[in-house]
Structure formats: structure tokens, C-alpha cells
C-alpha positions, 0 to 999 in steps of 0.5 A: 500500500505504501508503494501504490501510494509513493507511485502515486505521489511519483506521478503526480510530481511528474504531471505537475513538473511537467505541466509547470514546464509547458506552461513556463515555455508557453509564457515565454513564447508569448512574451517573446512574441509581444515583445516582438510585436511591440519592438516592430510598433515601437519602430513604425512609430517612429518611422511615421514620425521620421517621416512626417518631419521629411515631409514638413522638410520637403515641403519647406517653403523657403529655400536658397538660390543655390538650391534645384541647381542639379537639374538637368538642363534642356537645350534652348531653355530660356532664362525665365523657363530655367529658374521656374523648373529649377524651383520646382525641381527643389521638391525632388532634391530635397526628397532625394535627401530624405529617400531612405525614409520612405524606403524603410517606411516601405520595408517596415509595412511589408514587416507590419504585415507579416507580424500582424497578419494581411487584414491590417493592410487595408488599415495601414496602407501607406501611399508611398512614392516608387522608388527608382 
């Protein structure tokens, strides 16, 4: 009888040992995986924000006369033609400046993506320029 009640006793523990391991990993994962998920939201948000000041800067309406000199020039362009397209060209420098933003933005959503599940697409659809 005392036998039968050691054995008993024996499988007990092992059951609650056992149990006490599966739990353990499965909190584990869970956490590693929340961690995961807010470490990815932590740097969307930021992304977001990084970008919201590119395009405050791209949008800056001042600007030096040094500035939309880059641009390729057309044969017979006059004078006046010239310095109305290099003004405009001004927005593509300064986007040139700030591209990595909006291609680490594009990445970061594809990752969102994966993370969070395709239904959050239509939810975080980000209108991005191409990239060439």
C-alpha cells in the first residue's frame, strides 16, 4: 500500500513538473512574441514620425538660390523657363535627401504585415512614392 501510494505521489510530481514546464515555455513564447510585436510598433512609430518631419522638410517653403541647381538642363531653355523648373525641381532634391525614409517606411509595412497578419493592410496602407 505504501508503494501504490509513493507511485502515486511519483506521478503526480511528474504531471505537475511537467505541466509547470509547458506552461513556463508557453509564457515565454508569448512574451517573446509581444515583445516582438511591440519592438516592430515601437519602430513604425517612429518611422511615421521620421517621416512626417521629411515631409514638413520637403515641403519647406523657403529655400536658397543655390538650391534645384542639379537639374538637368534642356537645350534652348530660356532664362525665365530655367529658374521656374529649377524651383520646382527643389521638391525632388530635397526628397532625394530624405529617400531612405520612405524606403524603410516601405520595408517596415511589408514587416507590419507579416507580424500582424494581411487584414491590417487595408488599415495601414501607406501611399508611398516608387522608388527608382
Amino acid at each position: 500500500m505504501l508503494i501504490e501510494i509513493a507511485t502515486i505521489g511519483e506521478a503526480i510530481a511528474i504531471g505537475a513538473a511537467c505541466w509547470a514546464i509547458i506552461s513556463g515555455v508557453g509564457a515565454w513564447k508569448r512574451e517573446f512574441i509581444g515583445k516582438r510585436k511591440i519592438e516592430l510598433a515601437e519602430e513604425m512609430l517612429a518611422t511615421f514620425l521620421e517621416m512626417s518631419d521629411a515631409v514638413a522638410f520637403i515641403r519647406n517653403p523657403f529655400s536658397s538660390s543655390s538650391e534645384g541647381r542639379t537639374r538637368e538642363r534642356v537645350d534652348n531653355e530660356n532664362p525665365e523657363h530655367s529658374e521656374l523648373l529649377d524651383r520646382a525641381y527643389i521638391v525632388f532634391e530635397c526628397y532625394e535627401q530624405r529617400r531612405e525614409i520612405f524606403v524603410r517606411l516601405n520595408t517596415l509595412k511589408y514587416r507590419f504585415m507579416a507580424v500582424f497578419g494581411g487584414e491590417t493592410d487595408a488599415a495601414t496602407r501607406v501611399r508611398s512614392c516608387p522608388v527608382p
